[in-house]
N, C-alpha and C positions, 0 to 999 in steps of 0.2 A: 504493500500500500504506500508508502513511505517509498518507496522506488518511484510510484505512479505519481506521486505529488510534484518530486524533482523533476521529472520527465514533463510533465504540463509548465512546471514554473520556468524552464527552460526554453520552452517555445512559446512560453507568452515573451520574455524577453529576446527571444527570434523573431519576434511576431513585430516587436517593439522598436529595433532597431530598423529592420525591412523597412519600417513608415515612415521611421524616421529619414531614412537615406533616400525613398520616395518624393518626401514635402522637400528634402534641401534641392529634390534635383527640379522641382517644377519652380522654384524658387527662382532658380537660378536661372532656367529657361525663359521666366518672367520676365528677368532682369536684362536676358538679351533680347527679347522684343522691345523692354522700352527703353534701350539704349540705340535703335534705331532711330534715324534719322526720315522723320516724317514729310513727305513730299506732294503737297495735293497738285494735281493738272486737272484742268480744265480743261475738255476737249470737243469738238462738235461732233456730234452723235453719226456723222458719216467714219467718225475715225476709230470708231469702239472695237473694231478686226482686229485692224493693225497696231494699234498702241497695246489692244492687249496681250499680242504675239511679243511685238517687242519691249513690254514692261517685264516680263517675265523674263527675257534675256538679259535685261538691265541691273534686273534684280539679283540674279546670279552670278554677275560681275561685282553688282555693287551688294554685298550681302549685311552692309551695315546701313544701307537706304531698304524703306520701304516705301512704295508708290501707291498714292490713292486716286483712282479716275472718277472725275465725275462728267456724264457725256452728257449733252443737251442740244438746242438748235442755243446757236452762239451769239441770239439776242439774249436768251437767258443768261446764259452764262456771264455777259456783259451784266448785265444787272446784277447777280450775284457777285462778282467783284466789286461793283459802284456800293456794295449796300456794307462790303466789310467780310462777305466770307471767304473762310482759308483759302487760299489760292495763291499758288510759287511759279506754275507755269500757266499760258492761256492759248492754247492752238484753234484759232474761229476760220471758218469756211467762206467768209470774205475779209475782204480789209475795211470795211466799215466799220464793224465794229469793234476793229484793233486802233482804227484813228483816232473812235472814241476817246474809248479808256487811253489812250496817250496825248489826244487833247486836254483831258481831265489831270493831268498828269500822275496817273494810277499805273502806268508800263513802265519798265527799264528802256527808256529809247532804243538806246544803243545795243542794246539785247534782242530787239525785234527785226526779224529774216523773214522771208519772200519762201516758205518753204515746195507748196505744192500746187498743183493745177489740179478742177476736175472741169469734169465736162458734163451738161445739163441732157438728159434724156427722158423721152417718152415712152413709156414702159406700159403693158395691158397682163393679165394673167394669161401664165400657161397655158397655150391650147384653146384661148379666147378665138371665139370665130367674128371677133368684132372688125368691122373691118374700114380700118382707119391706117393710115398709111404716115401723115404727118402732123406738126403740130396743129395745124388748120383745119386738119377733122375733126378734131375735138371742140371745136367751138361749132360743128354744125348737129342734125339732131341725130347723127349717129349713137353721139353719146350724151347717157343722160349725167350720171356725176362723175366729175372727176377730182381726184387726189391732188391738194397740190399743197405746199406750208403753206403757213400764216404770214404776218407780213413782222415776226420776230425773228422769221427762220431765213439764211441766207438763199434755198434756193427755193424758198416762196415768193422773196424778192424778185432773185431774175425771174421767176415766172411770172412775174406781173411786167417786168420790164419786158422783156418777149414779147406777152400781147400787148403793150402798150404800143409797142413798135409794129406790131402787125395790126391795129387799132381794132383789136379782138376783146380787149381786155371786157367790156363790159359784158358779155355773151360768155365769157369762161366763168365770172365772178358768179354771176346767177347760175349756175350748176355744180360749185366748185364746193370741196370737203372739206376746211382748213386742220390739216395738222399740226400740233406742236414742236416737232420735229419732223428729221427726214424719214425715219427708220419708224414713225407711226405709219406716213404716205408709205412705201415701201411692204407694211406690214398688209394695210387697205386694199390694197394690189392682188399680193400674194393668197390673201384670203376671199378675195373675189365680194369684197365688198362693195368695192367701187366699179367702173368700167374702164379706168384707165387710170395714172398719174402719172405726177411729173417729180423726178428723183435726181439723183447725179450717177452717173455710167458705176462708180463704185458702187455703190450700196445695189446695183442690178447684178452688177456681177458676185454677189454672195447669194443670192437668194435663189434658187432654182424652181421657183412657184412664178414667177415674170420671165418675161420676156421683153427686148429692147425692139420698140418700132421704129424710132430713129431719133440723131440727136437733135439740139437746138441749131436751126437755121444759123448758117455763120452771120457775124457781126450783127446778133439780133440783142445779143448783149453782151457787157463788160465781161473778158474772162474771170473766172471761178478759182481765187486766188486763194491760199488757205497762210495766212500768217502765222507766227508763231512769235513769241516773248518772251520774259520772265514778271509778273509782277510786282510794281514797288515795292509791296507792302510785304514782303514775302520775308519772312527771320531766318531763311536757309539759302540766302544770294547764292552761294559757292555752288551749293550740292543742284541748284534748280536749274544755274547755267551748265554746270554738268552735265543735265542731263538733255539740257537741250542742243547740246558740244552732240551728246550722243546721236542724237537723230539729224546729224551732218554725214555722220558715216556710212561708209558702203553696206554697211550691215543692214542699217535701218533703209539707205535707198534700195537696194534690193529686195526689202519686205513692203514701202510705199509701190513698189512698182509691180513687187505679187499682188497686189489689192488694187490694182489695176490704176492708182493714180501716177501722172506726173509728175516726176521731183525736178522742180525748176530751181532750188537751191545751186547759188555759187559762190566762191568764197568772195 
């Protein structure tokens, strides 16, 4: 009996140290998550592929940075910067709304690059036997709604510039869906909500539920510039130009241009 007592008291103090050596090691694991170095980007929700391909390869280089994305249409995100949230990097889908925020003087000027191009496209579902060939069918009664942003989102913009230029505009607006982004237009699409939208050639080419009927008539609008910065307000200068040092590299043009955008970046 007296044998059986030592033999329990013995693996409760086994039992004891195990938990112990358990709690120091999550402790400690604690300690190296929040000695990380926290980095928010801000990004336009065309970019949500590619930054999260290449966030994860950044991360593994940089293993004492971690990266937080938040993707949006890049009038949002402009706003969320103007109002004070976190934000170290700001990647927007035009340059309007990078003039802004560096009118305001909220940007690192001299931190802000000309990174990518996209291209403006007319997209219908899968296998739609709709039949519309270019931008200009869509303003007739082919189709009854179509997908297009809002006028926060950059390529809700050019599509208002488009038909303003083809002076369609008032015939698209009375049938049109407004998204908040591009990747809702995009979703409308592929889920056969709508009859047609208008997206950027990117975000077509991830999606295998659309299909591309063609792009935007040339010189119908401003090209589809995608800037990039660092934010003034940002408490981690070094680690945010770093990281934006990063998507200069062949590594990151290589992965912009699997996602089918142009990298117009030069030094």
């Amino acid at each position: 009996m007296k044998r059986l007592k030592k033999l329990i008291a013995l693996l409760c103090v086994l039992l004891m140290g195990f938990a112990l050596t358990a709690c120091g090691g999550s402790k400690e694991s604690d300690t190296k998550t929040e000695n990380k170095t926290e980095i928010h980007i801000l990004a336009a929700a065309s970019m949500t592929d590619v930054l999260n391909e290449l966030g994860k390869s950044y991360e593994k280089e940089h293993p004492d940075v971690r990266l937080t994305f938040t993707y949006d249409s890049s009038g949002t995100l402009q706003t969320q910067i103007e109002e004070g949230a976190p934000a170290d990097v700001f990647l927007s889908a035009a340059t309007q709304q990078m003039n802004a925020l560096k009118e305001q003087g909220l940007m690192e000027e001299d931190s802000i690059i000309r990174l990518l191009e996209n291209e403006v496209v007319l997209i219908k579902p899968e296998g739609s036997d709709l039949d519309i060939q270019t931008f200009e069918d869509v303003a007739t009664d082919k189709v009854e709604m179509v997908a297009i942003g809002n006028s926060d989102v950059p390529v809700g913009q050019y599509t208002e510039t488009i038909y303003k230029n083809m002076g369609l505009w008032k015939k698209i607006k009375e049938k049109a869906n407004l998204g908040t982004n591009v990747r809702q237009v995009l979703d409308w699409v592929a889920t056969k909500n709508v009859d047609c939208g208008i997206v950027y050639a990117t975000d077509a080419a991830i999606e295998d539920r659309v299909e591309v009927v063609c792009a935007a008539p040339a010189d119908s609008c401003e090209p589809a510039i995608y800037p990039a910065g660092v934010v003034k307000a940002t408490e981690h200068e070094e680690e945010a130009q770093e990281f934006l040092d990063f998507l200069k590299t062949d590594e990151a043009k290589k992965a912009f241009e699997k996602y089918k955008f142009t990298y117009i970046y030069s030094e």
